[in-house]
N, C-alpha and C positions, 0 to 999 in steps of 0.2 A: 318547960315540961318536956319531957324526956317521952320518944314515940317508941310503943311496943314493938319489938322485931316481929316480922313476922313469921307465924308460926312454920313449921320442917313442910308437912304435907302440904300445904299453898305456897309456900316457894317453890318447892319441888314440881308439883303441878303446874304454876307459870312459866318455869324454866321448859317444861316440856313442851309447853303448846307454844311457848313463844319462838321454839326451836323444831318443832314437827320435819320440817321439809326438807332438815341438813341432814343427808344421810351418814354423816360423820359423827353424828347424836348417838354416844353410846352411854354404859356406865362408866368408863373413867370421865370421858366430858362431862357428864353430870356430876361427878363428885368431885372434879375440879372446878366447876363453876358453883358448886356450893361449898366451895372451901371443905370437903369432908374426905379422909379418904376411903378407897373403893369398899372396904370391908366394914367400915362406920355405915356408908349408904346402905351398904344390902341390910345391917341388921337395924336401920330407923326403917329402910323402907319395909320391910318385914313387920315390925311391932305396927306402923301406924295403917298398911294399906293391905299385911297378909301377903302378898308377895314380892317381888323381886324387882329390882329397877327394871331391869332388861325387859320382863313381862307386862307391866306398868307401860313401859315404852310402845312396844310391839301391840297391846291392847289399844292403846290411848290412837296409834296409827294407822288401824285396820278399824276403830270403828269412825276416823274421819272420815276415813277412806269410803265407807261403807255410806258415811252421810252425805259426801260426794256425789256420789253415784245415783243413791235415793234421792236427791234435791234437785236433780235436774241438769242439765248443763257438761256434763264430761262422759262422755260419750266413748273416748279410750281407755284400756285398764292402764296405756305405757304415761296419759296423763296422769292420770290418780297416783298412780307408784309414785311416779317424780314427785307431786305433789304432798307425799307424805314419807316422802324421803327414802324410799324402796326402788332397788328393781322389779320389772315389772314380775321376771320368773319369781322371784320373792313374794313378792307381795299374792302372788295368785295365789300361791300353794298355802301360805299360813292365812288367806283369806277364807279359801277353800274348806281347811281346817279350823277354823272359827267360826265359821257361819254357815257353813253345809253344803255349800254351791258357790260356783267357781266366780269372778267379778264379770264377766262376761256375760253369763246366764242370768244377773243380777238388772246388767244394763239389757239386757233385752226383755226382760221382764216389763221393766220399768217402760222402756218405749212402746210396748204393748198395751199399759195402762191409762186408760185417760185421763186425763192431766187433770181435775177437781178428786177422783178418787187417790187418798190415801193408802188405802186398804184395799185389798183384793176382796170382790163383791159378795156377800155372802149368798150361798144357795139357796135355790128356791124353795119354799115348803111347799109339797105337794096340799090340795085343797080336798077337802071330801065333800064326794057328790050327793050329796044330803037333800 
């Protein structure tokens, strides 16, 4: 019995995450590792994901990046970068641009927070003096 290939959008997604950290990860790498060429990829990745490998790419490595940071344990932005295959001025600036504030102010946040809260604590309701 003959095994279904697997489908564009999950190959495509594997390739990427199995490859996050090579900074040499672009779209021709990807459309030569999926046997497709560059203008094939932009319009599968277009119909199945709505935008662009490139963006795909850069989204998929800024919100590692961002779960890095959020999860504990990496304390520099020049590790995170590396770690997702960026430099670090790169990786600040389109983080910055993604998510509001800069990875810096991210990881100080986060060491500000005590470690069982998730969430920033909600506000207190004032009580009436009844």
């Amino acid at each position: 019995m003959k095994t279904q290939p697997t489908p564009f959008p999950q190959r495509l997604c594997n390739l990427v995450d199995a490859r996050l950290s090579d900074p040499l990860l672009n779209v021709d790498e990807l459309a030569r590792s999926l046997g497709l060429s560059r203008r094939h990829l932009l319009r599968r990745s277009r119909s199945h994901f709505g935008e662009v490998p490139s963006r795909l790419l850069l989204r998929r490595r800024l919100q590692l990046g961002r779960s890095l940071i959020a999860n504990g344990g990496w304390n520099r932005v020049q590790d995170v970068a590396a770690r997702v295959g960026m430099s670090p001025k790169a990786f600040s600036r389109q983080y910055r641009s993604e998510f509001g504030e800069s990875p810096g102010r991210t990881i100080r946040r986060r060491a500000n927070r005590p470690p069982s809260a998730s969430f920033p604590p909600l506000p207190s309701v004032p009580r009436d003096a009844s």
